[in-house]
N, C-alpha and C positions, 0 to 999 in steps of 0.2 A: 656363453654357455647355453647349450639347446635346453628347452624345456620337454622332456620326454612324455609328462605326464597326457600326451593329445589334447585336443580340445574340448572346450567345455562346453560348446554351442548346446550338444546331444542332450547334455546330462539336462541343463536351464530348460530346452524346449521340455525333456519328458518331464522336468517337476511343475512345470506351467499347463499342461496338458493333466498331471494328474490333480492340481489346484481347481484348475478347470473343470474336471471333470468330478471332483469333490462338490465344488460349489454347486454344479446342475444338479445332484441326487439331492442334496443339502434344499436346493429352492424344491424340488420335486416333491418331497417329503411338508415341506412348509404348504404347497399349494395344496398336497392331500391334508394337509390337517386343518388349513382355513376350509377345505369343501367347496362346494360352487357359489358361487356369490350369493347374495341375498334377491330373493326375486323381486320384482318391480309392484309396487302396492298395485298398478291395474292390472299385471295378472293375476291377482289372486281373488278368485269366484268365492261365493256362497252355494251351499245346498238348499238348505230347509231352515224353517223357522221363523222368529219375531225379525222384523226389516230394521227396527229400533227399539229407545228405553220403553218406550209407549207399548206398544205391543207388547214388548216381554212382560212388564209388570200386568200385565190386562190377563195375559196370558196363566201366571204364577196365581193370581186370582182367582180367576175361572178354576184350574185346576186344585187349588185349598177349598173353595166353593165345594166342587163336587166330591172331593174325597170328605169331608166332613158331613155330608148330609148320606153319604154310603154308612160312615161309624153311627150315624146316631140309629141308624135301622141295628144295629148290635155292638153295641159300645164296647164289651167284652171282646172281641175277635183281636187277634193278634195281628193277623194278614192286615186288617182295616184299620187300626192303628199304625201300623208299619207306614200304609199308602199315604194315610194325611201327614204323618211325620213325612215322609220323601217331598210332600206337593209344600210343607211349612219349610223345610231346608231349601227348595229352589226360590221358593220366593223369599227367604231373606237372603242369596246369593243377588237376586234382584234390587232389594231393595236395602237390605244393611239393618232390617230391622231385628236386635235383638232379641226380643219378644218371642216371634217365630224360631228363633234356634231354640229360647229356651221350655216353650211350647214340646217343638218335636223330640226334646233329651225327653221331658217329661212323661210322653206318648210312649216311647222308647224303652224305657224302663218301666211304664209299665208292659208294655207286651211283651218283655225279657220273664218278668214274673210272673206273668200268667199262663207263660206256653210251657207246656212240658221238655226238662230237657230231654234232646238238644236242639229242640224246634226251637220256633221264635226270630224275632228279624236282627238274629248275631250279625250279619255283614252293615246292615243299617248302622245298628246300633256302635259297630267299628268306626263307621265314617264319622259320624256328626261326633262322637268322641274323639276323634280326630282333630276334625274342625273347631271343636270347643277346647283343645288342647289338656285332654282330657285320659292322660297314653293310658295308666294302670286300667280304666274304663275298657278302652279300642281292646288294651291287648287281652281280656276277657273276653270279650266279644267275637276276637277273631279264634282263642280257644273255644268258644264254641262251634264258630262257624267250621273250623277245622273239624270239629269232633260231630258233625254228621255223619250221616251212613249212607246217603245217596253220594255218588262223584258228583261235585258242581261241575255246571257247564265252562268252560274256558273263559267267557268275559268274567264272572263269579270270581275265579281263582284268580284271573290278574289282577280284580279288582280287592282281592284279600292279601295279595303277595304285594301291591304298591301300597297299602297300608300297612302291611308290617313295614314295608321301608320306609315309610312316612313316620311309623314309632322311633324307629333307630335312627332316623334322622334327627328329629328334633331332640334322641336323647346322646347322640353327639356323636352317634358310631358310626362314622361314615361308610368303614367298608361293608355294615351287615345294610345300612339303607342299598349300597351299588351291587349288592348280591343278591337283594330281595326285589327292587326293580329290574334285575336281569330276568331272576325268575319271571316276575309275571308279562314281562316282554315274550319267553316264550309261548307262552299260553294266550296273549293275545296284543300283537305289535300295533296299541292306540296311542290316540293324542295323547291322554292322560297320563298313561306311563313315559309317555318321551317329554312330557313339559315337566314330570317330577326329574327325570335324568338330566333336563337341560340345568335345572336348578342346584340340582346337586354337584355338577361340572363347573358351574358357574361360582358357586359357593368354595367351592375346593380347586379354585385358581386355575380350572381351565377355560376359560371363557369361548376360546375357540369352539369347543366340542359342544359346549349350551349354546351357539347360533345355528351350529347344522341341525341340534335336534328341533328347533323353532322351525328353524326355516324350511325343515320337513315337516312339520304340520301344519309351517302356514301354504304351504303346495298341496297340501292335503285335499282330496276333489270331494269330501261328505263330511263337509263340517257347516253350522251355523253361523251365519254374521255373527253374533254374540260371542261364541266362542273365541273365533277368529278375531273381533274386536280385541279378547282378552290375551289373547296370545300375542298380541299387538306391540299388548304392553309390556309384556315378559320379553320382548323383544327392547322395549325402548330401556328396562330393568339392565339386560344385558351392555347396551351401548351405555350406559350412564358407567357402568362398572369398570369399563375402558376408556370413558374421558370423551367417547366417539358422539358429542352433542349433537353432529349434524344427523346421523343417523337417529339418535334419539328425536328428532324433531318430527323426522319423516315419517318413522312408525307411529309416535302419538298424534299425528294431524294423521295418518292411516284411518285408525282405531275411532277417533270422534266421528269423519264422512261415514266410515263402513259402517257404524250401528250408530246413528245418530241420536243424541239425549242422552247418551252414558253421562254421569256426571265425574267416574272414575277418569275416563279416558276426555274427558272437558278440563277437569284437575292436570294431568299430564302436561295438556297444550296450554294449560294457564302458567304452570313452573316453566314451561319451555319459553314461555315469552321472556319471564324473568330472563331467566339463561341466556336469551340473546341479547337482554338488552333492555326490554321493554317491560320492566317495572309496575307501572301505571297499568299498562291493557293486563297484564297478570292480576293487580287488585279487582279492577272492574271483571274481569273475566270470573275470579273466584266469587264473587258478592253475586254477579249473575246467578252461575251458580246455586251458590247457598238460596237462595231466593228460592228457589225451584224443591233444591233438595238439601234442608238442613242438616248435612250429615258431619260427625266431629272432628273426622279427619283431616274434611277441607277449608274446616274451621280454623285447624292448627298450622294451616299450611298458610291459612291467610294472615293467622294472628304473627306467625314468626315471619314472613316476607315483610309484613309491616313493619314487625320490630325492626329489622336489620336496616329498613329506612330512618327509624328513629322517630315514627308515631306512634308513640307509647301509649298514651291513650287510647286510640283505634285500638291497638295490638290486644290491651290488657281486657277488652270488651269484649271482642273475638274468644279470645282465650277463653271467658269466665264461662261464657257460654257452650263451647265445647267442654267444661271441665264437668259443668252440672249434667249435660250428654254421657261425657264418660262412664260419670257418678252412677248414674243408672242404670249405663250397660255392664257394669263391675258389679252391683248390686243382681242383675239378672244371669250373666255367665262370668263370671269372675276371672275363669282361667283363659277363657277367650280373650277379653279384653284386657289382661293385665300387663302383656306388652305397649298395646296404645296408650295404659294409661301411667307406665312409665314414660316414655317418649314425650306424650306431652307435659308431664311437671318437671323434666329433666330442659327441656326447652321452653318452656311457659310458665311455669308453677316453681315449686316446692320440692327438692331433689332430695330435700330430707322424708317427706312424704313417698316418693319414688321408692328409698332403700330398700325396707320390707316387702313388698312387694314385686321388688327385682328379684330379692333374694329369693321369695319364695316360687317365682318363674321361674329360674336359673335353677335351681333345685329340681322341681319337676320336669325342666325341658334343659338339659345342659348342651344343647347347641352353639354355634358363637355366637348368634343372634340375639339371646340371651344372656349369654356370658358377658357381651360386649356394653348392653345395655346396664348388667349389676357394675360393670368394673365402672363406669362411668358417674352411677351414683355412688361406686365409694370415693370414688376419686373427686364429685365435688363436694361432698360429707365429708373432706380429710383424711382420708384412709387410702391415700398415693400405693401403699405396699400391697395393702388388699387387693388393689384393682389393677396392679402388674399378676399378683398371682392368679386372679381370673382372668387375666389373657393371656398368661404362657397356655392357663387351661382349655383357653380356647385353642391355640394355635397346638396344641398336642391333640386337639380332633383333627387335625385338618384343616381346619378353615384358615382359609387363603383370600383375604378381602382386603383392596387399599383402608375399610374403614376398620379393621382389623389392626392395622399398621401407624394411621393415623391415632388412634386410642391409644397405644403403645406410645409413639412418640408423645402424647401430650403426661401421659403416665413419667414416663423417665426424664420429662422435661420438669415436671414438679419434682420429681426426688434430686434432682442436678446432675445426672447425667447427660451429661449433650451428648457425648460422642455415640450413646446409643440410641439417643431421641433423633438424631442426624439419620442413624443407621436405620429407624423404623419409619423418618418420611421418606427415603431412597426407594425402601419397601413400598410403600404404597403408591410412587410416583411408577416403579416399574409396570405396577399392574392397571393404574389409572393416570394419564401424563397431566390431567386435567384435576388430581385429588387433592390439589391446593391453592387451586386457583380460587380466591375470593368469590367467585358468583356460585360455585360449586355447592355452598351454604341455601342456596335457593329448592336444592335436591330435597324434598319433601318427601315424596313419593317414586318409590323404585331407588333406592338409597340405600347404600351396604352399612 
């Protein structure tokens, strides 16, 4: 019996030809959405500025020197108050000294109350509220700023429109943060506004889309060694986030050659030693360090690398000493430092200590960043239910993080659900293949 139906060679070739030609659009569309590669650390130039740590901080000095001897010729001016608040904000971006942030709020508030409205230095007064995590503050400020009567000039407005997305950001609303850094992208396409978009891509489980916005600023031809140092890092933030260690290596040994003396970007390549391997040169590397610049951070970074060796004593020494640090910068900006100084009693201290003070971040900033840190202290305080419901609440902003997923799995791992504790390490191995890998605990800094 003949077979009528002809052959089928035709029909196999055109479904292979149209497979084929699925899968090219399919890689086409992948390669536009990874972007161009990452560029190579020796192409990337400096403009202007401090060559290193030295210089900057000499720098931030010099410049608190001279605007403070301008206020004392009229201590009342609001312009001159405004200026030494700016030169006291760079120099604790320099040096981490709380002091100076809580200095320039101080400055700050007063020049709000002495300018007539709607004068006075409202965009100022936006940022370092900002910085001090201080939103009801910012977003007064940028009502004022809004509510002038001259048109600000274009960097002005972008830099008032990435604060309002900086508000909405850390108050959990992701699409009014990606709407309000559009806006001020069109008013003026800087670094600043593309490292807040890379952050926020990056946070909301695109990672992809947060390396092209770096990697165009780290091509950027008018930017600062320091800046560029900083950006380094936001880059090595990004590769820890993907598991991509070796890239993380490369950008934080970037970051220490290109501005040398940073102790942020010294911290980096000290965890990066850990991560490959090398334990011991990560201690010596942090105690260097610390030596230089006793800062709590990398106190806590030293104190928990020690623990997880299992020198407890070292660790607990480390610890007390960054806690009395903490102690003081919570005593000076409270809302600033009371994420660090949950982190550190949640890993060092006291997590019953931690609670309150989670709760009352997570209240004012309900981002997951916060959300993730309260769910953690309810969940070692015994309250497993509480700290699933602050991570569904996290995960109904948006936020898209393997450390997101891991809290979740160790959450439904104490209530005795496996199958969904199973279900939320799945979740965070897709988006970090490296987020449960034993050394991955070493992640101190740049850590979701």
């Amino acid at each position: 019996m003949s077979d009528k139906r002809g052959p089928k060679w035709p029909w196999i070739l055109l479904a292979a030809v149209f497979l084929i030609t699925a899968a090219s659009i399919a890689f086409d569309k992948y390669k536009a959405r990874q972007g161009p590669p990452d560029p190579l650390p020796s192409e990337i130039k400096p403009w202007f500025g401090p060559r290193n740590q030295l210089e900057l901080e000499q720098a931030a000095q010099v410049a608190v020197d001279g605007a403070r001897a301008r206020l004392a010729l009229n201590p009342e001016e609001w312009l001159r108050q405004e200026v030494l608040a700016r030169a006291l904000v760079r120099r604790f971006r320099a040096t981490g000294a709380y002091a100076d942030l809580a200095e320039a709020d101080g400055l700050l508030d007063k020049g709000m109350a002495g300018a007539p409205f709607p004068a006075g230095p409202s965009l100022s007064r936006a940022e370092v509220s900002v910085l001090a995590h201080r939103l009801d503050a910012a977003g007064k400020g940028l009502e004022r700023f809004f509510a002038q009567v001259g048109e600000p000039d274009d960097g002005e407005s972008a830099g008032a429109w990435s604060l309002k997305g900086d508000i909405a950001f850390q108050r959990g609303d992701m699409k009014a943060a990606r709407l309000a850094f559009s806006r001020a992208e069109e008013y003026d396409n800087n670094a600043a506004v593309a490292l807040r978009q890379s952050m926020l891509a990056l946070r909301t489980g695109d990672p992809d889309l947060a390396r092209r916005r770096i990697n165009a600023v780290l091509r950027a031809p008018k930017l600062s060694r320091y800046v560029k140092s900083q950006v380094g890092l936001q880059r090595v933030t990004i590769a820890y986030a993907t598991g991509d260690w070796k890239a993380a290596g490369t950008w934080a040994r970037f970051s220490e050659r290109f501005f040398p003396g940073n102790p942020l970007a010294m911290a980096h390549v000290a965890q990066q030693k850990a991560l490959e391997g090398d334990v011991a040169g990560a201690v010596r590397q942090y105690e260097a360090i610390l030596a230089k610049a006793p800062l709590p951070e990398i106190m806590d970074a030293l104190a928990f690398t020690l623990r997880l060796q299992g020198r407890g004593a070292e660790s607990r020494a480390w610890a007390e000493k960054a806690g009395a640090l903490w102690a003081e910068r919570y005593r000076l900006m409270p809302e600033a430092a009371a994420a660090h100084v949950v982190e550190h009693e949640l890993a060092l201290g006291d997590p019953a200590k931690a609670l309150p003070i989670a709760k009352a971040d997570a209240q004012a900033r309900p981002h997951g960043a916060s959300l993730i840190l309260l769910a953690r202290a309810q969940l070692l305080t015994g309250d497993a239910r509480g700290a699933l419901a602050t991570l569904e609440r996290a995960e109904k902003t948006g936020w898209r993080t393997a450390g997101l997923y891991l809290a979740l799995a160790d959450v439904h791992t104490a209530l005795g659900d496996t199958d969904a504790a199973e279900d939320a390490r799945e979740d965070a191995l897709d988006l970090n293949p490296k987020a449960t890998d034993p050394a991955a605990r070493y992640i101190w800094f740049g850590h979701d």
